[in-house]
C-alpha positions as CSV (number, residue, x, y, z in Angstrom):
1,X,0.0,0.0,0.0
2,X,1.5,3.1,-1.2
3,X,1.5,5.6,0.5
4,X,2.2,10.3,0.0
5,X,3.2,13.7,1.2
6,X,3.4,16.7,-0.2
7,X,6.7,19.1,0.6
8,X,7.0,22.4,0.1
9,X,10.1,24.6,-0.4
10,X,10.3,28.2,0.4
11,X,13.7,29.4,-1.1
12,X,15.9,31.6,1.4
13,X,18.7,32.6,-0.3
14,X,19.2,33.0,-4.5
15,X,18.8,29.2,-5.9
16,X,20.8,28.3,-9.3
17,X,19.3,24.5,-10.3
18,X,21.7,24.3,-13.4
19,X,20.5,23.5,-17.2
20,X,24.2,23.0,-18.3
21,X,23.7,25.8,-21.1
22,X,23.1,29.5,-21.5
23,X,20.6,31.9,-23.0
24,X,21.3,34.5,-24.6
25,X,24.0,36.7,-22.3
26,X,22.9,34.6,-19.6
27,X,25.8,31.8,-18.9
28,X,24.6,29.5,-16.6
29,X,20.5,29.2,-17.1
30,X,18.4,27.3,-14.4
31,X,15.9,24.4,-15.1
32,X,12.9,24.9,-16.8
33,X,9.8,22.9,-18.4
34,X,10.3,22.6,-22.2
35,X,6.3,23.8,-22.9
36,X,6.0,26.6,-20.3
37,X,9.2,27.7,-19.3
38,X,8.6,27.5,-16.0
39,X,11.1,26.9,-13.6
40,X,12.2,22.9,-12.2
41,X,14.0,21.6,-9.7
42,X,15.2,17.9,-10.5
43,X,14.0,14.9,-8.7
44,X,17.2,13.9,-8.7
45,X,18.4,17.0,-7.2
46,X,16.0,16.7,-4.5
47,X,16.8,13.2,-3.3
48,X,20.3,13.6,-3.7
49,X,20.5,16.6,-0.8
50,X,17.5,14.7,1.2
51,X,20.0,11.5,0.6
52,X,22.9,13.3,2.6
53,X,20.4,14.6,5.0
54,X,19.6,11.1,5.7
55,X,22.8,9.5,6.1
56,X,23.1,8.8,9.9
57,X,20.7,6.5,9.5
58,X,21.2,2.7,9.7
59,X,18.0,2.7,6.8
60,X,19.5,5.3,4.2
61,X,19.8,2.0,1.8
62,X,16.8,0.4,1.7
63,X,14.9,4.0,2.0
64,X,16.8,5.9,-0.8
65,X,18.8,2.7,-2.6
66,X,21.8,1.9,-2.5
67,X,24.9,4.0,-4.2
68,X,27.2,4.2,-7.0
69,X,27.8,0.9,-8.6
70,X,25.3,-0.9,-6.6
71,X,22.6,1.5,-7.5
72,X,20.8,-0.6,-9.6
73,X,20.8,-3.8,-7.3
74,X,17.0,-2.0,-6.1
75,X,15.4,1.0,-5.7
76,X,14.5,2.7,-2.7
77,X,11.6,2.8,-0.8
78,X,10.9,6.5,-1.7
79,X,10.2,8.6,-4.7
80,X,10.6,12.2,-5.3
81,X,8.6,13.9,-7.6
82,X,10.5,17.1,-9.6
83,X,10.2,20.6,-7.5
84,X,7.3,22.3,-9.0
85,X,6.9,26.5,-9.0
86,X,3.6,27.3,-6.7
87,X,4.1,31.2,-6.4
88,X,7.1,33.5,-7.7
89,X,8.0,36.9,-6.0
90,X,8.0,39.9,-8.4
91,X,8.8,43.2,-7.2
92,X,5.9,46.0,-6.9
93,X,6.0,49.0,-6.9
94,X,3.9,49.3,-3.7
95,X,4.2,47.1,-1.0
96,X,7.6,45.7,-2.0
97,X,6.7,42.8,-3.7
98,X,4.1,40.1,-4.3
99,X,3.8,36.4,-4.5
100,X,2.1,35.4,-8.4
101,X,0.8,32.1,-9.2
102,X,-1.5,31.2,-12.5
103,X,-4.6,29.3,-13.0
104,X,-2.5,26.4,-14.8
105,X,-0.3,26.3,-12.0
106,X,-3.0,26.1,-9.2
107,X,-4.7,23.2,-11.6
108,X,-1.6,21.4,-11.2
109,X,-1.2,21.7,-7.7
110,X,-4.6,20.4,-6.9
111,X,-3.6,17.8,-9.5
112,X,-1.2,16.9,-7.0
113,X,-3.0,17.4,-3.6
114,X,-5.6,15.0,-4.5
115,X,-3.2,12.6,-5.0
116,X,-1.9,13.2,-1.3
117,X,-5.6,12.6,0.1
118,X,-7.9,13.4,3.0
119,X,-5.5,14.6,5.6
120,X,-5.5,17.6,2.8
121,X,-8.8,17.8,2.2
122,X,-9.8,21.1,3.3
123,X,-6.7,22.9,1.5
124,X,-8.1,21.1,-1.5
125,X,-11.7,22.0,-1.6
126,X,-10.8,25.7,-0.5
127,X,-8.4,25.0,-3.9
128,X,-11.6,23.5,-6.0
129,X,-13.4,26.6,-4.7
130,X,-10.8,29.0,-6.3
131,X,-10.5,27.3,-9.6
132,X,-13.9,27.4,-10.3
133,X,-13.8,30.7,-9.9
134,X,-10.9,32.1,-12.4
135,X,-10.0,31.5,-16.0
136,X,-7.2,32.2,-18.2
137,X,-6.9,33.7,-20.0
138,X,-8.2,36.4,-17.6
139,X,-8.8,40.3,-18.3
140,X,-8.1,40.8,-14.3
141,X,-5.6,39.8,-11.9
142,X,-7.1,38.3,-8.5
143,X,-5.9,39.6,-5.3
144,X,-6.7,39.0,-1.9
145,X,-9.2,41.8,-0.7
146,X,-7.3,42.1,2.9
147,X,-3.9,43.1,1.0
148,X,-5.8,46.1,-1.3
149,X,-4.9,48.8,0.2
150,X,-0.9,47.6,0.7
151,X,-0.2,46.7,-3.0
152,X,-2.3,48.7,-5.3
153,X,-1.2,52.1,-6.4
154,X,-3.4,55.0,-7.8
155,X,-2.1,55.4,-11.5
156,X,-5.5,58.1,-12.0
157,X,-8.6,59.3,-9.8
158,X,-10.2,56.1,-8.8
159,X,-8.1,54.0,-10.6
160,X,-6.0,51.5,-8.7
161,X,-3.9,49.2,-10.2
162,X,-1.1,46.5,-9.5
163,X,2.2,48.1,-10.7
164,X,4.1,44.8,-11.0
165,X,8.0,45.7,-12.5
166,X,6.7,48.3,-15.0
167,X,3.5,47.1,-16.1
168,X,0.3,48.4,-14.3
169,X,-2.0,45.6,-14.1
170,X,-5.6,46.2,-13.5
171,X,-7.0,43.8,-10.5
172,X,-10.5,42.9,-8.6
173,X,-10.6,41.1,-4.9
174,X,-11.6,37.6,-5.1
175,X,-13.0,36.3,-1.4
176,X,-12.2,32.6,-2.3
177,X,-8.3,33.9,-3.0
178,X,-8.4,35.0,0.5
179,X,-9.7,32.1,1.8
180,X,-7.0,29.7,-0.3
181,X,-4.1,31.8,0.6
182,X,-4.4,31.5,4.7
183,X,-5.2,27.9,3.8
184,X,-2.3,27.3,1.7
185,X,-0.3,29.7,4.0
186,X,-1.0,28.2,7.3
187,X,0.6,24.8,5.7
188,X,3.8,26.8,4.4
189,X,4.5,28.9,7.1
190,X,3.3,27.2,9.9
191,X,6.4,27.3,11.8
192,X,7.1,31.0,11.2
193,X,5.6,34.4,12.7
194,X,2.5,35.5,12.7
195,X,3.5,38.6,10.9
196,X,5.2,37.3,7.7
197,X,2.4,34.8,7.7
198,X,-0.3,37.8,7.2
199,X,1.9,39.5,4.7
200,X,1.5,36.5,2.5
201,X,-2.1,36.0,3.0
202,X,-2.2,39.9,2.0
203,X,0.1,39.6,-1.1
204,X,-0.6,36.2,-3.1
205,X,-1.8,37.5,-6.8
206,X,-3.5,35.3,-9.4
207,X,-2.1,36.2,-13.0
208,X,-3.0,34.6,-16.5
209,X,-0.7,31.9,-17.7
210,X,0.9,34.5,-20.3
211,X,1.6,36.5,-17.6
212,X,3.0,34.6,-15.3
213,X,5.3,32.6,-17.4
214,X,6.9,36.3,-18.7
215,X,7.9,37.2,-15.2
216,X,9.5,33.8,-14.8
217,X,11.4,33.8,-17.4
218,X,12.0,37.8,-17.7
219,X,12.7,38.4,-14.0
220,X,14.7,36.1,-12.1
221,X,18.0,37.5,-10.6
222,X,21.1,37.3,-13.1
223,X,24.0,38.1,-11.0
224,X,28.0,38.1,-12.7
225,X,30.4,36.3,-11.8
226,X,34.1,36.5,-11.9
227,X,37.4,34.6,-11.0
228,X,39.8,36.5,-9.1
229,X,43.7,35.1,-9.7
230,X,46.5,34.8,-7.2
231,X,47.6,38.8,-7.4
232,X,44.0,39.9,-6.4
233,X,42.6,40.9,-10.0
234,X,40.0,39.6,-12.5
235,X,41.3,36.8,-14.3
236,X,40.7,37.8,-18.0
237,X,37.6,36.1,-19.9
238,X,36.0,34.8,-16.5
239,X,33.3,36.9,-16.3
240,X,29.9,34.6,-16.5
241,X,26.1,35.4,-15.6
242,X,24.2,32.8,-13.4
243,X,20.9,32.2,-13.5
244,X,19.2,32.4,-9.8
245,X,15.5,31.8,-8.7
246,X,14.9,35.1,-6.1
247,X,14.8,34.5,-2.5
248,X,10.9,33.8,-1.1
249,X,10.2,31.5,-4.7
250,X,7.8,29.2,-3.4
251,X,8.2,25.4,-5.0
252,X,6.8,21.7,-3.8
253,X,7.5,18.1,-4.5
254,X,5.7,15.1,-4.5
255,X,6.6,12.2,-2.3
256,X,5.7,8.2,-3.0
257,X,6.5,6.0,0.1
258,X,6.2,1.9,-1.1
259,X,8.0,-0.6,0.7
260,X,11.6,-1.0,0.4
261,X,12.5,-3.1,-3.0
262,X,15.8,-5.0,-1.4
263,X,14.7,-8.9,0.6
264,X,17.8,-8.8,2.8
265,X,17.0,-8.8,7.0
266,X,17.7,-5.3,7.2
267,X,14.3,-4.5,5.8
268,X,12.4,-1.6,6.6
269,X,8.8,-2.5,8.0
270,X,6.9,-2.1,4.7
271,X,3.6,-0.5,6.5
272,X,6.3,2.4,8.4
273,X,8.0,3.9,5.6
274,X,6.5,6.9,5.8
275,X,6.3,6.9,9.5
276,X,10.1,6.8,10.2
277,X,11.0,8.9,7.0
278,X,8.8,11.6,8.8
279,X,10.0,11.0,11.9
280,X,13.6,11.4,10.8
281,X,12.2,14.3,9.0
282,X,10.5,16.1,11.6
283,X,13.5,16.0,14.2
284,X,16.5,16.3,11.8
285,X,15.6,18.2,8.5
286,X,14.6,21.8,8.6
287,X,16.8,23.5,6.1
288,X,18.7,21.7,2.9
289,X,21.1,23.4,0.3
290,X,19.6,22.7,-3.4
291,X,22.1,23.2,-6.7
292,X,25.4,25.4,-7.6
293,X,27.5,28.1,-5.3
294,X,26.6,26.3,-2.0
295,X,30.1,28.2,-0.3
296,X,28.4,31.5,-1.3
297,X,25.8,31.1,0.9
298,X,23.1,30.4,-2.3
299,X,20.6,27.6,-2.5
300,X,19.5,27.0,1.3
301,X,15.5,26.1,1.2
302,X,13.3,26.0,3.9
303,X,10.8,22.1,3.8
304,X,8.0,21.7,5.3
305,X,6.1,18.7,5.1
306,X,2.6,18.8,4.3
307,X,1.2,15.2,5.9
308,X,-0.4,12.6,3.9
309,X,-2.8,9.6,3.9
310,X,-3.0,6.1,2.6
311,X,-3.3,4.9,-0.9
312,X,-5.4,1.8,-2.1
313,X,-3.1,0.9,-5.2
């Protein structure tokens, strides 16, 4: 009996989850999805770090599979689905900034969250409830009604918009929005303060697809980089540009517990896989490093686990 969870990743500092090739003056480019463009962390990527994490305990091998040229004597008892965008922070020109999500993007996360179950069930309706009430394309942003007043800006008499980079974007309050962000919110930041909780309840902004995929792929943080040589100067032709995902990108993953694949006695119990991964989890895990320039400081994510229920299959 399989069994899920649902993890969510709330990037701290810049993120660079390489593609191995540039784009135009852009050096080192970060994941994306071929059809959308929209940013990916690997599975790989994920269990790899999670992996390390793991490794004081006497199950790592029949959890996440054994390593390097035993890796395909079986898999492990877990599976990691790729790290999926959920909401991208754009800079505005009131209020600082604002989280943006799309309606294709909140399809896919209920996509996901019914997969995870019951124990999710009233972040999903409150979900279902929201998607029945957009469509994109869409002539009108949605924002939450309690964040009006902090992020729109009066371009002309009686005429507030969302000024979002340099584009003003006209808007209208959507009470189910509301009601989804301190859902989804309370499940993200239910470990953090009461005050950056509220400003993302206030700031969470529904765009069209179109939208959203151009400030994805138009404003993530490009940052240069440069070898210094032994004398203290540039070392000629070093210069690059990296590719980062800002600081407060919000991404999750899926996770597929099954029992472990190897037969020898060291065998997990088959019905607590997900009990001692979460347990592990809960008292070890808070904070991982994900992709390039980890001695800079770049890549630390914050997880939180979302909880999940049984599976028939």
């Amino acid at each position: 009996m399989k069994e899920y969870d649902m993890m969510f990743m709330n990037i701290i500092t810049p993120l660079h989850n390489g593609s191995g090739e540039g784009v135009g003056i852009v050096d080192n480019s970060i994941m994306r999805e071929r059809t959308t463009q929209f940013p990916v962390i690997q599975s790989t990527s994920i269990k790899g770090v999670l992996r390390d994490e793991y490794k004081s305990s006497s199950d790592v091998i029949p959890m996440f599979g054994p390593e390097g040229n035993r890796a395909s004597v079986h898999a492990g008892a877990i599976s990691f689905g790729d790290g999926n965008i959920f909401a991208f922070p754009v800079r505005s020109v009131k209020g600082c900034f604002v989280w943006v999500t799309s309606p294709l993007v909140l399809w896919r996360l209920y996509q996901k969250i019914s997969i995870v179950g019951e124990s999710m069930s009233i972040l999903l309706q409150s979900l279902k409830d929201l998607i029945e009430n957009i469509h994109s394309p869409a002539a009108t942003a949605k924002i939450c009604p309690l964040g009006a007043d902090e992020i729109l800006f009066e371009v002309a008499a009686a005429d507030k918009k969302l000024l979002l980079e340099e584009f003003p974007i006209s808007c209208e309050g959507s009470a189910v929005l509301e009601v989804f962000a301190k859902k989804m919110g309370d499940v993200i930041f239910r470990d953090e303060n009461e005050c950056f909780f509220k400003n993302f309840i206030k700031k969470l902004v529904v765009l069209d697809d179109d939208a959203f995929r151009y400030f994805v792929t138009n404003a993530t943080e490009i940052i240069p980089n440069i070898e210094i040589g032994e004398n203290g100067t540039t070392v000629d032709g070093t210069l690059r540009y990296t590719e980062y995902l800002p600081s407060e990108t919000i991404m999750y993953s899926t996770l597929t517990f099954d029992k472990a694949k190897n037969r020898d006695r060291h065998l997990v119990d088959p019905n607590k896989v997900k009990e001692k991964f979460v347990e592990f989890f809960q008292n070890n895990i808070q904070n991982i490093q994900i992709g390039g320039n980890e001695t800079t400081g770049k890549g630390i994510v914050k997880l939180t686990l979302a909880g999940g229920n049984n599976s028939n299959d």
